[in-house]
C-alpha positions in Angstrom: -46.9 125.7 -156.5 -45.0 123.1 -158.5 -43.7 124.8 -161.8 -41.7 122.9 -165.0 -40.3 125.0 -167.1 -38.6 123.8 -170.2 -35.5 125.6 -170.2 -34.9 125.7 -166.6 -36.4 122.0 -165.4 -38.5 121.9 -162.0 -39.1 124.8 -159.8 -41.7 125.5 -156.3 -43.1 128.7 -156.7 -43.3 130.0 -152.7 -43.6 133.5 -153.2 -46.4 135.0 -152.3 -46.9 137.9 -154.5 -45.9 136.0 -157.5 -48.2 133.1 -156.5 -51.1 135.8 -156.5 -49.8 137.5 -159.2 -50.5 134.0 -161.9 -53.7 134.1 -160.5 -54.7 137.1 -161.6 -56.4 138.0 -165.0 -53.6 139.8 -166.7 -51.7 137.1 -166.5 -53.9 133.9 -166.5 -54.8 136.2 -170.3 -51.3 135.2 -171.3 -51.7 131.9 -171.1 -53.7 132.3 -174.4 -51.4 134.6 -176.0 -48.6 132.6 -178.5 -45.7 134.1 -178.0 -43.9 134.1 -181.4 -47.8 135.7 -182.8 -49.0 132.8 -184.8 -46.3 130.3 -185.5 -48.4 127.0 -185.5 -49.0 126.9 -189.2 -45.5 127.7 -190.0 -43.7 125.1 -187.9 -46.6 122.7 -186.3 -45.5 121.9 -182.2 -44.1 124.7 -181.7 -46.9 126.8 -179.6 -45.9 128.3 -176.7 -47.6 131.1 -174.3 -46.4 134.6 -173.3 -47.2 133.2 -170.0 -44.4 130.6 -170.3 -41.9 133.4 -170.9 -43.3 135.3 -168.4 -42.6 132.7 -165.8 -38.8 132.1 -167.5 -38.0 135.7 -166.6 -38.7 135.5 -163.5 -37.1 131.8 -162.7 -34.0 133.1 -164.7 -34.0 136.2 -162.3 -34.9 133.9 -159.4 -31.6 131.7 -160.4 -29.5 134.7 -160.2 -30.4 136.6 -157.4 -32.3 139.4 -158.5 -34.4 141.2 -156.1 -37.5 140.5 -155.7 -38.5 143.3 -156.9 -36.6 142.7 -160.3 -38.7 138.9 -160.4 -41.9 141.0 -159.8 -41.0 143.0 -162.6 -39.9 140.4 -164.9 -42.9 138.6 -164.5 -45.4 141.6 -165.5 -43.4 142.8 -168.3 -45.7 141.6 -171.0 -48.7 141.7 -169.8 -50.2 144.6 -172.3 -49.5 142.2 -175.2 -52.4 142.0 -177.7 -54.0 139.0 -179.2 -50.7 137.5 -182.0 -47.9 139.0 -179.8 -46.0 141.3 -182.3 -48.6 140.6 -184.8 -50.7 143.6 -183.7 -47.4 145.7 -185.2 -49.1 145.2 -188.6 -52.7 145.4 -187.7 -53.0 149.4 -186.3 -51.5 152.0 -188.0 -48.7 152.8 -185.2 -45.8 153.1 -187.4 -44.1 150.5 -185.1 -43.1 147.6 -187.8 -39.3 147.9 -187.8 -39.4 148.2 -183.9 -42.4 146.1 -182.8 -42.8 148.5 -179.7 -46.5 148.8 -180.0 -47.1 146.6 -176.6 -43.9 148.6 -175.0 -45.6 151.9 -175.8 -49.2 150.8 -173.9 -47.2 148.8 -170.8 -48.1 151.6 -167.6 -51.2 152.9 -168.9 -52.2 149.3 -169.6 -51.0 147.7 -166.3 -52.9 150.7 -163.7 -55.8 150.0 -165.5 -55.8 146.1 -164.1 -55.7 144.4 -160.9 -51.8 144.5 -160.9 -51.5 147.8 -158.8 -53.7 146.5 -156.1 -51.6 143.5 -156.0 -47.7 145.7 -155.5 -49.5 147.9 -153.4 -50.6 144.5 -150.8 -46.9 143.4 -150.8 -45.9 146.9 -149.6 -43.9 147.4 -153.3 -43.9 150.5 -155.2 -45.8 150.8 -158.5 -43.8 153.4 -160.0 -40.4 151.9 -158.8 -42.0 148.2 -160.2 -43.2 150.1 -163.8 -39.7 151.6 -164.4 -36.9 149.4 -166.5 -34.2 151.7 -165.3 -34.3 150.0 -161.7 -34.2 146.8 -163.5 -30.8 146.0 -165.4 -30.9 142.6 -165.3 -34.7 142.4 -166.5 -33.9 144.7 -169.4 -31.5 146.7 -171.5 -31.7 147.6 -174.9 -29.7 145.2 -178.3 -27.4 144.3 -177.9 -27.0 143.4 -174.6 -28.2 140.9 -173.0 -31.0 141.1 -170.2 -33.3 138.6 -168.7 -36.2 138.9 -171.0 -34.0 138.4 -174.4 -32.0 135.4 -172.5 -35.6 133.6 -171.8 -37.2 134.2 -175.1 -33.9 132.5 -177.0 -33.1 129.9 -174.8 -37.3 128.9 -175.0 -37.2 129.5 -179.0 -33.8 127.5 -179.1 -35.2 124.6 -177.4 -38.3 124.5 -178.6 -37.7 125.1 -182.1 -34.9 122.1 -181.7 -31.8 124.2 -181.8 -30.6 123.3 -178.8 -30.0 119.9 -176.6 -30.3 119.4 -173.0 -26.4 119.5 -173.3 -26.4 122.3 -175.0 -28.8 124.4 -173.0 -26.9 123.0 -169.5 -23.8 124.1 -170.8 -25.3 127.8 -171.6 -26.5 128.4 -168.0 -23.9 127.0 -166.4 -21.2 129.2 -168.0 -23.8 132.1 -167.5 -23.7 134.2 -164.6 -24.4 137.9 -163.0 -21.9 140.8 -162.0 -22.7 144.6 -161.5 -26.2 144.3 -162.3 -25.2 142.5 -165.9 -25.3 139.3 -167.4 -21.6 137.7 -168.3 -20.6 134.4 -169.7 -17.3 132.9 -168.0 -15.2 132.7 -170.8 -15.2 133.9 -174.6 -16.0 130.4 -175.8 -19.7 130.0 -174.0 -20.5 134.1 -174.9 -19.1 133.6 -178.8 -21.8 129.9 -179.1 -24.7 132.1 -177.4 -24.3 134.9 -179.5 -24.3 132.5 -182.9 -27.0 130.6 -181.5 -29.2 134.1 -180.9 -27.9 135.2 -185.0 -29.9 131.7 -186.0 -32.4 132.3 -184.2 -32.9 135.8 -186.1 -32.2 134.6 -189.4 -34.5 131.7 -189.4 -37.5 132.8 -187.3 -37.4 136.2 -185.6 -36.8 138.0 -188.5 -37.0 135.4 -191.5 -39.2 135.1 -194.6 -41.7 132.7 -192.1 -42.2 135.6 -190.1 -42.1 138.1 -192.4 -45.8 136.3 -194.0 -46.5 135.8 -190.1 -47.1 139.0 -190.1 -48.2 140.5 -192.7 -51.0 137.4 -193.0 -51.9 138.0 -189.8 -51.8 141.4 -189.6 -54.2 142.4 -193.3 -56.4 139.1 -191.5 -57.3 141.5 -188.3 -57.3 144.8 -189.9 -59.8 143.8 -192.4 -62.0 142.3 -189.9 -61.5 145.1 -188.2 -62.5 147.8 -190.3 -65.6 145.5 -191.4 -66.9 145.9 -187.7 -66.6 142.3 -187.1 -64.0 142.3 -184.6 -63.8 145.0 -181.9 -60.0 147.0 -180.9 -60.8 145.6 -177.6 -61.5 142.2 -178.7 -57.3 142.2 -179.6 -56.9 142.8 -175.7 -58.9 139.3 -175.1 -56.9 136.0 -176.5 -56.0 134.2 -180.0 -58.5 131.8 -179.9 -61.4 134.2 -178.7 -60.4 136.4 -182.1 -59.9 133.3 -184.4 -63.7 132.5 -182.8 -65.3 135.8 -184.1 -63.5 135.6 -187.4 -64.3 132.5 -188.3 -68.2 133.6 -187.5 -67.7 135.8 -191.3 -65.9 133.4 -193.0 -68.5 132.1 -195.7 -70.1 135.8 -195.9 -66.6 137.6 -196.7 -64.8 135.9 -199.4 -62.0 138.8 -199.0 -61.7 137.8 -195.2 -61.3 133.9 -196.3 -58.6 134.6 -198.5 -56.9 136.6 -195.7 -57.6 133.6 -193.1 -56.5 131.0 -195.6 -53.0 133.3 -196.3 -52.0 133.1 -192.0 -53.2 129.7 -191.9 -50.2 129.0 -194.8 -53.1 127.7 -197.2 -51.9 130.0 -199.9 -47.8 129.9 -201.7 -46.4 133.1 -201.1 -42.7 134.1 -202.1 -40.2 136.6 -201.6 -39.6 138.3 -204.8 -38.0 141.9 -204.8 -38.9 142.1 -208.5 -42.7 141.6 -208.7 -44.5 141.6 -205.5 -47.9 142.4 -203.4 -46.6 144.0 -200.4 -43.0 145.0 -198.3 -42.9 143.8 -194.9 -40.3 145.2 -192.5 -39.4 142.6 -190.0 -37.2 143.9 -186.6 -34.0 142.2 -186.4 -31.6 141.6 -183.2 -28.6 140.4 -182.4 -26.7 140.6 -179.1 -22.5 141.2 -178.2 -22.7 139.5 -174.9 -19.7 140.1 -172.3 -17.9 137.6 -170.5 -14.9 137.3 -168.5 -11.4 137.1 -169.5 -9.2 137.5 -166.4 -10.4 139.9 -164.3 -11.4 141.9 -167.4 -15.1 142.0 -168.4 -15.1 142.6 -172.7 -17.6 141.9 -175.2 -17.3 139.3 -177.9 -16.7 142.0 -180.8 -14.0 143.5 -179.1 -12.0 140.0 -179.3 -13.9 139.0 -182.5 -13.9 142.3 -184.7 -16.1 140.8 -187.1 -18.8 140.6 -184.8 -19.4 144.7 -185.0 -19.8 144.1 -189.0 -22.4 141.3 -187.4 -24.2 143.4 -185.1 -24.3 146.7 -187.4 -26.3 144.5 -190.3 -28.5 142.3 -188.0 -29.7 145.5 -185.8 -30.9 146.6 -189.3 -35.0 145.8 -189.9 -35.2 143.5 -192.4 -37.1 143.6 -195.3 -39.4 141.0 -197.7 -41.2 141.4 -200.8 -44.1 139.2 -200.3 -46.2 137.8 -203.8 -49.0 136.3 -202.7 -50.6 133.2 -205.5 -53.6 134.6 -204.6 
């Protein structure tokens, strides 16, 4: 299967598990899922799937030599994300704002109850081995290291988004590379530009004002149209556009629900204003300290740039918004 991937260019997908694996509904689902929650009104062009980064993972794991077992892993790792991504954070009363953890929490109970098992148990792979991040260090590892999944979704945002050239992102990569099961730059120069370019990121979309009314938008959008019976919890396990379908069905019978649809479709000023405001919206921040080589030494950028700690302390902070809505 031919594959082109925006970060990494042109790929053939041959395995076999993988290539029955994107066939499959979990993941065929994620090709209706945004990946940022519901970006497009925010900054128009910039739409891209969970099934995009799902693939990235695994091609960025692929590069690198992970086992396949790791690339199998990879490339499941999201698939218990709702309808909106991160959105559903502020829809169900899970406490998970600051942390955005609510798909994390569902993953194995999600992923037995699909066709996945079936399909590691055909390849002669074990689901429990598969379903565990501790086997998997390049796939994952918590802020603010780095790990395959966090590499894919900034390098995707960064290029996207236009923060990053083909230059740019060729330079990244190449100076990137693997050693005892972590992910190290080559030199301080290439780990110091990623870890800026990941602190932009943060500031002006992961964790900025535009996705700070992202998600609250969304978020009071679903949960009324929840508790109105017109959407179903299951409904958030279908798509975006199968939910946006229903809700638009109550539109011109719920003024309260058009207001709310008109707010995430950025139809409607809203600020931030500590001093006189509708709602507080906790947004979860990152930021990573990426190791590269110096020598035969392996360090991390704050322990030759100090004032990266002062950095990573306030970015791994949730950060918070006081939204006033004009109406």
């Amino acid at each position: 299967m031919n594959y082109v991937d925006r970060v990494y260019g042109e790929f053939e997908i041959e395995e076999p598990i993988i290539l029955e694996l994107i066939k499959s509904a979990p993941l065929k689902r994620l090709k209706e899922i945004d990946q940022i929650g519901y970006f497009e009104p925010y900054f128009p062009g910039t739409t891209h799937s969970r099934f995009e980064h799902s693939v990235g993972v695994y091609l960025l794991l692929k590069m690198y030599n992970a086992p396949i077992k790791e690339q199998v892993a990879g490339f499941i790792h999201d698939v218990s994300h709702s309808a909106f991504s991160h959105c559903i954070d502020y829809v169900l009363d899970s406490g998970s704002e600051k942390e955005q953890n609510h798909q994390d929490n569902l993953f194995k109970g999600y992923v037995r109850k699909t066709e996945i098992p079936e399909i590691i148990k055909k390849y002669g792979f074990d689901l429990k081995y598969i379903l565990d991040d501790k086997n998997f260090p390049l796939k994952e590892k918590n802020l603010p290291d780095l790990c395959a999944d966090r590499i894919d979704y900034s390098l995707k945002t960064a290029v996207i988004f236009g923060e990053l050239n083909d230059n740019g992102k060729k330079y990244l990569l190449d100076n990137l590379t693997t050693e005892n099961n972590n992910w190290v730059f080559k030199d301080f120069e290439s780990a110091k530009k990623y870890a800026e370019l990941f602190l932009k990121l943060n500031t002006d979309y992961y964790a900025g004002l535009a996705s700070a009314i992202m998600f609250r938008t969304v978020g009071d959008c679903l949960r009324c149209a929840l508790q109105k019976g017109y959407i179903l919890k299951d409904d958030l396990y279908t798509t975006d556009k199968l939910v946006i379908e229903k809700i638009k069905g109550f539109l011109k019978k719920d003024r309260r629900l058009s207001l709310f649809f008109d707010r995430m479709n950025n139809k409607v000023k809203i600020i931030n204003d500590p001093n006189n405001y509708d709602a507080s919206v906790f947004c979860k921040s990152r930021v990573v300290d990426p190791l590269f080589k110096q020598g035969r030494e392996i360090k991390k950028v704050s322990e030759v740039d100090p004032s990266w700690n002062n950095i990573i302390k306030r970015e791994l902070k949730p950060k918070q918004y006081f939204l006033k809505f004009e109406k």
